[in-house]
C-alpha positions in Angstrom: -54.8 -51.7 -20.6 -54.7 -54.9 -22.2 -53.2 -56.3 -25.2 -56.2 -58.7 -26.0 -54.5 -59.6 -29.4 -51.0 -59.8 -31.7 -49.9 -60.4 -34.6 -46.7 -61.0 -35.8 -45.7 -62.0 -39.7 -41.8 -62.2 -40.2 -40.0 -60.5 -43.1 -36.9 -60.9 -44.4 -34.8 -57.3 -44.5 -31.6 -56.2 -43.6 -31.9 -55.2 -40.3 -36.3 -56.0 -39.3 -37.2 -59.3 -38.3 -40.9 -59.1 -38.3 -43.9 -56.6 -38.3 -46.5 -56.3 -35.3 -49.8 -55.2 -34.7 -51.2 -55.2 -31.2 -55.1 -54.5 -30.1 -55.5 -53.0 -27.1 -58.8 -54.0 -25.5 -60.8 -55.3 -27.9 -61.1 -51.7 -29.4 -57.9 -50.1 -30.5 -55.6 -51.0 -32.8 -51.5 -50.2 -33.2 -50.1 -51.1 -36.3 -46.6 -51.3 -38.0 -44.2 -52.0 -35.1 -41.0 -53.9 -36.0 -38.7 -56.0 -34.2 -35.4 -55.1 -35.2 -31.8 -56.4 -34.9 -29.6 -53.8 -32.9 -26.0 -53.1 -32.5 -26.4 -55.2 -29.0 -29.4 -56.7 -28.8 -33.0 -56.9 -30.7 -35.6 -54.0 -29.7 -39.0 -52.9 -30.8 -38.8 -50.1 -33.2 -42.0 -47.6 -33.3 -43.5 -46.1 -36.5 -42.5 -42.7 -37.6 -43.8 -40.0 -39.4 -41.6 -37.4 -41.3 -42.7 -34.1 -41.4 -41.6 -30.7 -42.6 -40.9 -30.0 -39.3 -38.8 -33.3 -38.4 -39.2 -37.0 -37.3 -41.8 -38.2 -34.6 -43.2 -41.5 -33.1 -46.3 -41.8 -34.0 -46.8 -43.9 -30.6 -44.5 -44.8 -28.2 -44.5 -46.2 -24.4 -43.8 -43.6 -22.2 -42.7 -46.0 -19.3 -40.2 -48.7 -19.0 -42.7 -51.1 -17.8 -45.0 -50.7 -21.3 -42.1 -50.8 -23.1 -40.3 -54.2 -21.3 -43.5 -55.7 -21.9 -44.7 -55.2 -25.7 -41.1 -56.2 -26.3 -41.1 -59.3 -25.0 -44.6 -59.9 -26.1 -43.5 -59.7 -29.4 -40.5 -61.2 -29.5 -42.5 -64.7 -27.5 -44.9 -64.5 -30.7 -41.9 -63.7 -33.1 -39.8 -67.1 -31.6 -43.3 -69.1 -31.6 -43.8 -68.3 -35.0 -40.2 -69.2 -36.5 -40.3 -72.5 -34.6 -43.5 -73.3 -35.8 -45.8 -72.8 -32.8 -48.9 -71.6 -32.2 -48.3 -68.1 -31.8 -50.7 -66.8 -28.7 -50.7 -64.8 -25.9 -49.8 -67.1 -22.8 -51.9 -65.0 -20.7 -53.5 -61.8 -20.2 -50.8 -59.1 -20.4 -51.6 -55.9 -19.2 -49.4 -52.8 -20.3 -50.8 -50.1 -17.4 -52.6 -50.1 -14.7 -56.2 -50.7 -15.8 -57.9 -54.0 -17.4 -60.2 -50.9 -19.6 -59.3 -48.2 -22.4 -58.8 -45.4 -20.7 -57.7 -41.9 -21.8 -55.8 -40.2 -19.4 -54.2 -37.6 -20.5 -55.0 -35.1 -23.6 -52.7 -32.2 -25.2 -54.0 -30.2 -28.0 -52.1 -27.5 -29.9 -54.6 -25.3 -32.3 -53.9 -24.9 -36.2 -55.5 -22.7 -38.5 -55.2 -23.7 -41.7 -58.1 -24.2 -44.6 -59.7 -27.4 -43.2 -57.2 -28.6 -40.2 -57.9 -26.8 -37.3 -55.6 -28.9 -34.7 -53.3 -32.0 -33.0 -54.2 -33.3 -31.0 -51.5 -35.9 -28.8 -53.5 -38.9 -26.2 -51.8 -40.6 -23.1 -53.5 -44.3 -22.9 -53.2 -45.8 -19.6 -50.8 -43.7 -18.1 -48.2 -46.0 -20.5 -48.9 -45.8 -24.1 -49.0 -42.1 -26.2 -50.7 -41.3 -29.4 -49.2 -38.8 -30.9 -50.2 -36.3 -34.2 -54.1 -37.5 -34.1 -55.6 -34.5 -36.1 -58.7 -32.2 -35.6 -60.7 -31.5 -39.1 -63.3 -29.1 -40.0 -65.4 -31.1 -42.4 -68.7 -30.3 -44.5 -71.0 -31.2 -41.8 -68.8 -31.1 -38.7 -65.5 -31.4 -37.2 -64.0 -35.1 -37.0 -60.5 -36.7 -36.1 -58.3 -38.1 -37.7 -56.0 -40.9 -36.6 -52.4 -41.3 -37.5 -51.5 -42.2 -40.9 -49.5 -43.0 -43.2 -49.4 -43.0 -47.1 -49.1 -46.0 -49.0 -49.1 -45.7 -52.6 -52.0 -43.2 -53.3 -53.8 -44.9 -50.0 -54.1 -44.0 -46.4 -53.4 -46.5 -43.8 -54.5 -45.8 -40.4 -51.5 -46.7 -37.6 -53.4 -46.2 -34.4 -57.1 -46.5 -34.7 -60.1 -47.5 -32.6 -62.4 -50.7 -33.8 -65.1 -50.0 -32.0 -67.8 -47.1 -32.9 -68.0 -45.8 -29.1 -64.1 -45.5 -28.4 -64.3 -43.4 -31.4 -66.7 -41.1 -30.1 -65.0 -41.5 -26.7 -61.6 -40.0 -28.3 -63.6 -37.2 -30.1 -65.3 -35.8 -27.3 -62.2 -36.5 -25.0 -60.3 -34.4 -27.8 -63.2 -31.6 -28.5 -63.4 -31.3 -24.8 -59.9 -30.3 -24.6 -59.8 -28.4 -27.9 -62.6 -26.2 -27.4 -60.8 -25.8 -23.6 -57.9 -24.3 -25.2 -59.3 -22.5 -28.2 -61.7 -20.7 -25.4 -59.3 -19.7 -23.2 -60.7 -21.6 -20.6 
């Protein structure tokens, strides 16, 4: 999977030295990553959600090598940016084994409630998880919905696709799986 763009805006808090967003692809979209200041060195921080149940990434690397490398991708943007540079991508930078978007792995835990019906959590790449990505009975059909967060009385989407067709690829990757489980089969 490739990061295909970034962008990097510095902020001035205690303890954050800038916010990132990274598109995978051309097609999918992480947002609100920060590069904080650690006890011993500076590190990527993933966004969380808080829940009634506790705290979780809402994604997150799941191997060294994804995680080495969005690091140091933004901290080359973060240093180009506070020296003035043009802040780019050198090269292409891959974070798993494919050049593509590729699902690779889906888990999907049923919930009956009025209008949610499930989560739904995604493995990109073999590297990169998506985690709490809802399942929705609406008026007309069942959708997804990516993870969020609330800002003021708005939603902002923190993993998304951009494209129509990776959309539709997640939802049927995610119905397939669903409808797997609440089956039986």
């Amino acid at each position: 999977m490739e990061i295909t763009a970034i962008r990097v805006t510095p902020v001035r808090a205690k303890k954050v030295l800038a916010v990132a967003t990274l598109t995978l692809c051309d097609c999918f979209v992480l947002r609100a990553l920060r590069l904080v200041v650690g006890r011993s060195r500076r590190y990527v921080a993933m966004p969380i959600r808080r829940t009634q149940t506790g705290v979780f990434e809402v994604f997150h690397p799941i191997t060294s090598e994804a995680r080495k490398t969005i690091e140091e991708v933004i901290e080359e943007i973060y240093e180009k940016r506070i020296a003035g540079g043009e802040p780019q991508l050198a090269g292409k930078v891959y974070l798993g084994s494919s050049s593509d978007f590729v699902i690779t792995d889906v888990k999907v835990k049923p919930f009956e409630s009025h209008k949610l019906k499930g989560f739904a959590n995604m493995v990109l790449d073999n590297c990169l998880a998506i985690n709490g990505v809802k399942i929705i009975a609406g008026k007309q059909r069942k959708f997804i919905q990516m993870p969020n967060v609330k800002r003021g009385n708005r939603f902002r989407d923190l993993a998304f696709p951009i494209k129509p067709e990776i959309r539709q690829h997640i939802e049927d990757t995610i119905f397939r799986e669903y409808n797997k489980v609440v089956d039986g089969a």
